[in-house]
N, C-alpha and C positions, 0 to 999 in steps of 0.2 A: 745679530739675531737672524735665524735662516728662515725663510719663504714658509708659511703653515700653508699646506695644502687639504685639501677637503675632501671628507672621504665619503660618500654614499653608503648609503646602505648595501648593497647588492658587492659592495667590496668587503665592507665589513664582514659577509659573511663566508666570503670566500679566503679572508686573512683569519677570520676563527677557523676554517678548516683546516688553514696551512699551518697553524698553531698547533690544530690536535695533530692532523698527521706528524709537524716534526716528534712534538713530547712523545708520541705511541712510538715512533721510531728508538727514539732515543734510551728511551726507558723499556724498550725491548734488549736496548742492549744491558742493558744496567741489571732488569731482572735473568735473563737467562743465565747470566752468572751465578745468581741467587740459585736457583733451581739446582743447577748441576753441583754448587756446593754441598747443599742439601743430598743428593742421591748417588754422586759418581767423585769427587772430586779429593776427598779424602783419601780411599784407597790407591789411587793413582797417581796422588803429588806426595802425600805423607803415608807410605806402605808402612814405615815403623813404626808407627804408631797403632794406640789400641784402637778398636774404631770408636770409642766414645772420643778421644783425643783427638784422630784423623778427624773428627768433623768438626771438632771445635778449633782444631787449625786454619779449618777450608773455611769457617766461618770466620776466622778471623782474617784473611783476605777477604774477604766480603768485606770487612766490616773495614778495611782499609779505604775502600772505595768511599764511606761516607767520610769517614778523616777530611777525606782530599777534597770533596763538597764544599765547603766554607773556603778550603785555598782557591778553587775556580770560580765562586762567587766573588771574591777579591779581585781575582785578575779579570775576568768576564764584568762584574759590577764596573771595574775602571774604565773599561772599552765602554761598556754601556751608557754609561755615566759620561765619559768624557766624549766618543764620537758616535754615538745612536745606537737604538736596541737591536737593529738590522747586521751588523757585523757582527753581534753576539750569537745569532741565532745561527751562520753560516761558520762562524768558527770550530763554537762545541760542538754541533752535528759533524764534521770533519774530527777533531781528534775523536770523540766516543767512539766513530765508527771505525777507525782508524785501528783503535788501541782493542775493539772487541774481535774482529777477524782475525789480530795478532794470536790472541787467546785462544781463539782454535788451531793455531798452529804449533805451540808450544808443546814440544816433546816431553814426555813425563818424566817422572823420576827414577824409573828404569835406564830410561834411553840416556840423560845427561845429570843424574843424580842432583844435588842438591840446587844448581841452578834453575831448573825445573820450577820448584817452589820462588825460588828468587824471582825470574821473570812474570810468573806468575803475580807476585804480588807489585810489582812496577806496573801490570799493564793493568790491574785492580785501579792502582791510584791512578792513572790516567781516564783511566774511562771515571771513576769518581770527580777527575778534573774539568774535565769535560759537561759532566751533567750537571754541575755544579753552575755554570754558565747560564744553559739551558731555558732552568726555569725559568729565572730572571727575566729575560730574553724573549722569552715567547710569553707568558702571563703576562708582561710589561704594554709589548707591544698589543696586545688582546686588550688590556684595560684602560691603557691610554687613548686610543679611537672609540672605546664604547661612550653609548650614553650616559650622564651620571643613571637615570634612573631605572638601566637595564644594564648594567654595569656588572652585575653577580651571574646573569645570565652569560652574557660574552666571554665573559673572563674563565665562566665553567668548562667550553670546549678544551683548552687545553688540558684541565684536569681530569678530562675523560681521556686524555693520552695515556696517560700511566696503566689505567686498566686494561686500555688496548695493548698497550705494548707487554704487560703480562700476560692478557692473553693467546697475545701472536708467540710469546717465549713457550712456557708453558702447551700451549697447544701445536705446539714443535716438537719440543720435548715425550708430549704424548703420545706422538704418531709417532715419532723413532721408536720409545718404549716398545711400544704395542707392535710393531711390524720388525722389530728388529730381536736378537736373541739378548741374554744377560751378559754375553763374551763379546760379542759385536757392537752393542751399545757401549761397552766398556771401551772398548779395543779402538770405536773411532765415530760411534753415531755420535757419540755427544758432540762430539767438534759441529758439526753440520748446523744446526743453530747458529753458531758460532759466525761461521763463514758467510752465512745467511745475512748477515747484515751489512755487509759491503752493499751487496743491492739494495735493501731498505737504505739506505743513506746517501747512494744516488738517487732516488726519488725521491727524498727531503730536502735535498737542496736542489734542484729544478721545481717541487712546489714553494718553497720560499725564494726564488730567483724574481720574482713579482714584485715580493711585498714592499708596499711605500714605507718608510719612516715614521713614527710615533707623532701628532700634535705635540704630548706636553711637550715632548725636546725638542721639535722644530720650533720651542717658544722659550727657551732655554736662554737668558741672554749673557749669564754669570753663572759658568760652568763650575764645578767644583775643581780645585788642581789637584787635590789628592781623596776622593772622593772616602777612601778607607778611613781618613783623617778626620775627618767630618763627622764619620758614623761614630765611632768611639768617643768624639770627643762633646758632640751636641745630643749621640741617641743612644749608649751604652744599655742604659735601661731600657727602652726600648726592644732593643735586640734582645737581651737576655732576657724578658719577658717572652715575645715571642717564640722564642727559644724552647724556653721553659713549655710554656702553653699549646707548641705542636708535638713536642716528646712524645705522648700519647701515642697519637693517631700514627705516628711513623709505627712505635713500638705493636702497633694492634696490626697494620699493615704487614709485617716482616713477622711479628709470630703465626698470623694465620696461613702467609705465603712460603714461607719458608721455614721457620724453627719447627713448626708441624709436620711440614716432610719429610726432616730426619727423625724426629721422635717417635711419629704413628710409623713409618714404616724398617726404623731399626730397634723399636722397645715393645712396639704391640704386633710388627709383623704385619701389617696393611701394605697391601701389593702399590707400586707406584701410581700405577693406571689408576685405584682408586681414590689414590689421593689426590690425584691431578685435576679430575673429574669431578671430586667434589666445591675444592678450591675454587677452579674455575669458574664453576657454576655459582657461587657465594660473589665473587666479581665480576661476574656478568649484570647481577643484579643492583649491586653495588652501583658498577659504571652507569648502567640507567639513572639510577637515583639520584648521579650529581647532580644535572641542571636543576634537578626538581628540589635539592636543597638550594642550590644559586637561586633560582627566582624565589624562595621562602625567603632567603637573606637578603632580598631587593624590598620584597615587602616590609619585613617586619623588623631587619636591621639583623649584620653580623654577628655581634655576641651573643644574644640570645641563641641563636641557632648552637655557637662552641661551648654553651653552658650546659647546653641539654646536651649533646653528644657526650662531655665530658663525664657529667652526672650519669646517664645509659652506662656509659664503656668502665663506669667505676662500681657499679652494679653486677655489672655482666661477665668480670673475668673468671671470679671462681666458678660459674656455672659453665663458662666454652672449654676452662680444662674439664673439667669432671665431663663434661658432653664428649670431647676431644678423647679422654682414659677410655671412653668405651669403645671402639675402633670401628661403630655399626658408622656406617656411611651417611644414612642419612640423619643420624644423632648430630656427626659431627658438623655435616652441613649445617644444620638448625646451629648449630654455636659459633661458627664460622660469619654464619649471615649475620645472625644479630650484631654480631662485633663491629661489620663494617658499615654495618647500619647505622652505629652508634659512629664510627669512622668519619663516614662521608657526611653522615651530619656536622659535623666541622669544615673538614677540607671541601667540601660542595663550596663553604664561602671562602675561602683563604682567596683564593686571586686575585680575589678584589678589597679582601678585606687587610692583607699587607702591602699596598701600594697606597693605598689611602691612607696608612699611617705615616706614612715619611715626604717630605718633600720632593717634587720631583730631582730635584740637582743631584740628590742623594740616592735616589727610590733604587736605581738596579740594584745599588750594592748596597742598601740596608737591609729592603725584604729580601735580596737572593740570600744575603751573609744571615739573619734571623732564623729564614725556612730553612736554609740547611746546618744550622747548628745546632736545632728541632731533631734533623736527624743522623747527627753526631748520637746524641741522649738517647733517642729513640730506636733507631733502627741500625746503628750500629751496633751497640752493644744487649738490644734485644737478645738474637739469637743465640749469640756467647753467655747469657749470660743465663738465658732459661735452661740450655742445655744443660750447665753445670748446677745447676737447682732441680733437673728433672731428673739427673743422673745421681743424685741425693736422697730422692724418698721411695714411695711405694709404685702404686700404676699408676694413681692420680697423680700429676706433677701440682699438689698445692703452692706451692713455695712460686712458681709461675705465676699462680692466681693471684698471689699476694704481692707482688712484685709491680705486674700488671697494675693492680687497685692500686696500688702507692702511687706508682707514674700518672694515672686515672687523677687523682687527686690534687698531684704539682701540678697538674697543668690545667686543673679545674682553678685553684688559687691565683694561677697567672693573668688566664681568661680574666678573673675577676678584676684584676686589675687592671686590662688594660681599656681604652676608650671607645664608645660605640664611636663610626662614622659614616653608616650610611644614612641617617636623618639626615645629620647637617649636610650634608653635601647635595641630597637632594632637595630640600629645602634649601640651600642655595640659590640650585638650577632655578627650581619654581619660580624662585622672587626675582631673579633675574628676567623671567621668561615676562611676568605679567610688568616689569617694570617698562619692558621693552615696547608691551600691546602697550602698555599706557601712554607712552611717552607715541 
């Protein structure tokens, strides 16, 4: 058993920040690929193709990237699992960033023809490898130091990274847009995001060069030897309930962020700029809203919180296309928002609410391997899959809407299933605490 060391407060909240900034880093690199899928990356990798085709190509390297999530949850869960959640966090920040700067170097399909796409889709599944680790990694080590009874709070900072890190992408993408022409952004702006992220991942791994080690593992005394082993073989249901139950929120995530910026700006003609600007704006408010979901799921307990988002988001899909069919800007906003409203009303508790399901011996690699097999179902095969349904009917893309409500509703059933745990565990703490004055 290794030495538990004690953490104060005034650390903890400087290991939530190095938490957000790595995830914002990281998952900038993750979304700016999403983005230029969506607006540049067709024409340039797959020119033979129709452009309804081209993009559901480029989406389909996208959608590689989440594939490869559950493999780096694997290999990242075993490290985590077997020598601490601190090698984790310093690994996959090193290849994501590694494999995203490659990606802006990669010559297109003019310059080296079919290879082009090839590489492309290798450094896709890397950086998917990568981010896959990630999570695990930094919501781990966030929720293992927290308090039991502020534990939804702590654990939220990381999850405001994602929205950072789409907004640093995205708002990248926007300034090149907007200052640059439709031949020069074509010809090489895009790359620059890209490259951009070499520096964002030197300053993630100098702010995690600090971070102490996790309690639960430094209390660890009976390691797991093949930690994968374990998961399949004591928590299968588990997993694929959770599984199941974040499909959703991935799926509402990636259609608002991405399947929407090919469709509103190759089928209704909405300039990028406006799309970018609306997006943005709809996850800006979003990212406020986590903690303030995190402390509702400290109070009143996780599933309740993933019941209502599910029931909202399965309510709400036919109304954000038919808002989304009309191309007015602020329509789309208003359907954009409610979505991720109905979104983060879930993921606000996730951090803390999959680490609390599994054991620690297990915990990297069950909640990494659960949340990203979430979005395998969800966010992989979202944008493939709305495209080819919106490229099917009229202006409204119904067949999206219905799609959406279906996923809305598996993962409402899942939810239902699985077990509340923030009562018990702070009820726990409490009886522990007064046993303590008592004694």
């Amino acid at each position: 058993m290794h030495d538990v060391r004690t953490v104060r407060a005034p650390s903890m909240l400087r290991l939530a920040a190095a938490s957000l900034a790595g995830t914002a880093i990281e998952f900038y690199d993750f979304f700016v690929y999403g983005t230029a899928a969506a607006l540049v990356l067709g024409p340039l990798f797959f020119p033979t193709f129709s452009p309804v085709a081209g993009t559901l190509a480029a989406f389909a390297t996208f959608g590689v990237g989440f594939v490869a999530r559950p493999l780096g949850s694997v290999l990242f869960g075993h490290i985590g699992d077997r020598h601490g959640r601190r090698p984790v966090l310093v690994g996959s920040l090193l290849l994501t960033g590694a494999s995203t700067v490659a990606v802006g170097c990669v010559p297109t399909f003019d310059s080296i023809g079919v290879a082009a796409p090839v590489l492309l889709l290798v450094l896709r599944f890397l950086q998917g490898l990568g981010l896959g680790g990630e999570w695990g990694g930094a919501v781990l080590l966030t929720a293992e130091h927290a308090p039991a009874d502020r534990r939804g709070l702590w654990s939220s900072f990381p999850q405001v990274g994602p929205p950072v890190g789409f907004l640093l992408a995205n708002g990248a993408v926007l300034t090149l847009s907007a200052t640059l022409t439709d031949a020069q952004f074509a010809a090489w702006g895009w790359r620059v995001p890209f490259w951009a992220a070499g520096v964002l991942a030197l300053v993630g791994l100098w702010l995690r060069s600090s971070l102490t080690e996790s309690p639960s593992f430094l209390k660890i005394d009976d390691y797991a030897r093949v930690p994968l082993v374990e998961v399949v073989r004591d928590h299968w249901r588990l997993v694929l309930l959770t599984a199941g139950a974040l499909a959703v929120g991935y799926a509402i995530f990636y259609a608002v962020t991405t399947w929407s910026l090919a469709y509103a700006t190759e089928r209704l003609g909405v300039s990028r700029t406006v799309m970018l600007t609306s997006v943005m704006a709809a996850v800006v408010i979003k990212g406020a809203l986590t903690p303030v979901a995190a402390v509702l799921g400290d109070r009143y307990g996780r599933r309740p919180l993933c019941l209502i988002g599910c029931a909202a988001a399965a309510l709400w899909m036919f109304p954000m296309v038919a808002l989304l069919a009309t191309g007015a800007p602020l329509l789309m906003f208003l359907g954009f928002l409610v979505a991720l409203i109905a979104f983060v009303t879930m993921f606000g508790v996730i951090a803390a609410y999959l680490p609390e399901l599994y054991e620690p011996r297990v915990r990297c690699t069950g909640a990494a391997v659960g949340y990203n097999l979430g979005g395998v179902l969800g966010g992989a095969l979202t944008p493939i899959v709305a495209t080819a349904l919106a490229g099917q009917g009229g202006r409204v893309p119904w067949g999206v809407g219905a799609y959406m409500t279906g996923l809305a509703l598996l993962s409402l059933g899942c939810f239902a299933l699985l077990p509340e745990t923030r009562p018990m565990r702070v009820r726990a703490t409490e009886a522990e605490a007064e046993a303590a004055a008592a004694g």
